[in-house]
C-alpha positions as CSV (number, residue, x, y, z in Angstrom):
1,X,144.4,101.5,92.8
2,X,141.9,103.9,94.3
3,X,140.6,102.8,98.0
4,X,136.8,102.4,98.3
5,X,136.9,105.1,101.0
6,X,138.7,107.4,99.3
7,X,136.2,108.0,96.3
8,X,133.5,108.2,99.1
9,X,132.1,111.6,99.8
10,X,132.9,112.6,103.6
11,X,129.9,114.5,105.7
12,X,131.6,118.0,105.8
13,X,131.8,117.6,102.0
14,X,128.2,117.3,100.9
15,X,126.1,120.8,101.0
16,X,124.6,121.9,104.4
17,X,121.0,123.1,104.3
18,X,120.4,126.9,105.7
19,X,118.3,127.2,108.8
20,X,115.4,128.5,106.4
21,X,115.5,125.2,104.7
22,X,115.5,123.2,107.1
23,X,112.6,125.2,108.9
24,X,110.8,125.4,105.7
25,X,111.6,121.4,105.2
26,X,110.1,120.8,109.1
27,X,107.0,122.2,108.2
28,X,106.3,120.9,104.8
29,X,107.3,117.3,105.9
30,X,104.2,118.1,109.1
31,X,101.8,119.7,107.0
32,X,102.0,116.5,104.5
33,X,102.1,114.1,106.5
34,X,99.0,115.7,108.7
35,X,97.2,116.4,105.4
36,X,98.1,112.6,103.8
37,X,96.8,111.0,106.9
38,X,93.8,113.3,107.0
39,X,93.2,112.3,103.2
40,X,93.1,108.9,104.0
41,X,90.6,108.8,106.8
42,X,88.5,110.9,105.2
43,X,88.6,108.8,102.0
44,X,88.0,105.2,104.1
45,X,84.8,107.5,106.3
46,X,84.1,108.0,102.5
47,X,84.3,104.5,100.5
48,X,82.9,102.8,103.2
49,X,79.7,105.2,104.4
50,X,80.4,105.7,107.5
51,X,79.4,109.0,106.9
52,X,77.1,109.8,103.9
53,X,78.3,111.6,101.2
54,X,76.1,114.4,99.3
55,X,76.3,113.2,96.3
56,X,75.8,108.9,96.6
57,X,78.5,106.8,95.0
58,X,75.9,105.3,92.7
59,X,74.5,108.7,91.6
60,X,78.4,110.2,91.1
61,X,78.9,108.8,87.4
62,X,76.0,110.6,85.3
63,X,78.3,114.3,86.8
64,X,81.3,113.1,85.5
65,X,80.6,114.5,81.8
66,X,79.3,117.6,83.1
67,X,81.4,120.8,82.6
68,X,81.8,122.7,86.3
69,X,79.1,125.2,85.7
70,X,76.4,122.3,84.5
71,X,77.6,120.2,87.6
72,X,77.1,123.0,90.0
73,X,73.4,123.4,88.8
74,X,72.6,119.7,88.3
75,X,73.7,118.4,91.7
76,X,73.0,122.1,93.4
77,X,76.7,121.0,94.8
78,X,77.8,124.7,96.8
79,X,81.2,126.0,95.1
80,X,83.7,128.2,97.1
81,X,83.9,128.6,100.6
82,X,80.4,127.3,100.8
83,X,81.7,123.7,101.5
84,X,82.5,124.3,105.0
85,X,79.0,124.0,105.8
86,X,79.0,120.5,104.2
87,X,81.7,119.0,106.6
88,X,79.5,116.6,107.7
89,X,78.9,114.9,104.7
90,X,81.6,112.7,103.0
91,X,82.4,113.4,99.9
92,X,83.2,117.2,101.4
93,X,84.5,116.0,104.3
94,X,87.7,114.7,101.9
95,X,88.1,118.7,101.4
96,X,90.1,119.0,104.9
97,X,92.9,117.0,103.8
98,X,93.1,119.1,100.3
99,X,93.1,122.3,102.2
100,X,96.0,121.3,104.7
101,X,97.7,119.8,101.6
102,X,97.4,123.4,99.7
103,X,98.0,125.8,102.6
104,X,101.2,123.7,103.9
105,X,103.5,126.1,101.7
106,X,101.9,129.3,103.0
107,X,102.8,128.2,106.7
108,X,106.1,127.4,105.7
109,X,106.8,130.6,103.8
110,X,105.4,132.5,106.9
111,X,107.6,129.9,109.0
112,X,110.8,131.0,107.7
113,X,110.5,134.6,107.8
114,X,111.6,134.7,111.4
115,X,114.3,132.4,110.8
116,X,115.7,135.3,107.7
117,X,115.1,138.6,109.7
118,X,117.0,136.8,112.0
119,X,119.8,136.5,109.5
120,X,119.6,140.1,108.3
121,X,117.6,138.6,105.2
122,X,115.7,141.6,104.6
123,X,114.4,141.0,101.1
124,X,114.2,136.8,101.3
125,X,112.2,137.9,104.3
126,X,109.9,140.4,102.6
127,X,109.5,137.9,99.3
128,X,108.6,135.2,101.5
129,X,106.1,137.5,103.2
130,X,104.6,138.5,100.3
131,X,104.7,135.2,98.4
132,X,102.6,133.7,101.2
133,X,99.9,136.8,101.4
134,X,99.2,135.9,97.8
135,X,99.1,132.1,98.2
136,X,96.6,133.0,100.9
137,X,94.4,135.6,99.2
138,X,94.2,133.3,96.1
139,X,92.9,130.4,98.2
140,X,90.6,133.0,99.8
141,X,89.2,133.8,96.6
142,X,90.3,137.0,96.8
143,X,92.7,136.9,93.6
144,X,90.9,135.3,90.9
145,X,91.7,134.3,86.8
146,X,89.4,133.9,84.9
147,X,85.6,133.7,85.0
């Protein structure tokens, strides 16, 4: 008969996480919990008033049929970067959270490029580099598909 302890995996036998993961892992676990938190204040300031919204709750459901383009002219709503001057108004104010949710991975791509130099990583380094230039230039509007 097999002991209970003996089928049990032991510590040193489960997979150990690289120092890039578990930088990378620090960061992303910060960045969502930051952002999550962030999401739900800003939703409760929302639902609840406290700070007036641009578009009014009870206004909000003749947009929802709209296509983008229609809703951007009906509601003269700014697109882009253009929201940041709407911070004080709820509905945009719910655009913080978003943002810190989205960029976490850039920081944590830029976070573990120390951490791989360090190991003589040069290309990991380099890819993680460039993979978090792009995610940052295509939140910039920089690099855009489509229209």
């Amino acid at each position: 008969m097999v002991k209970e302890e003996d089928m049990a995996l032991k510590r040193e036998d489960l997979p150990q996480a690289s120092p890039e993961q578990l930088a990378y892992a620090t960061i992303l676990e910060k960045g969502m919990l930051l952002g999550l938190i962030i999401l739900l204040i800003t939703l409760f300031l929302y639902c609840f008033q406290i700070i007036s919204p641009y578009i009014s709750l009870n206004e909000l459901p003749k947009y929802w049929s709209m296509d983008v383009k229609t809703y951007l002219e009906a509601a003269k709503a700014p697109h882009g970067w253009h929201w940041l001057s709407y911070l004080n108004k709820g509905d945009y104010l719910n655009y913080v959270g978003i943002v810190i949710l989205s960029g976490v991975t850039a920081i944590c791509f830029l976070r573990i490029v120390p951490v791989l130099l360090k190991k003589n990583d040069k290309l990991y380094a380099v890819l993680s580099l460039i993979q978090a230039i792009i995610l940052i230039f295509a939140a910039s509007g920089v690099i855009k598909v489509g229209h």
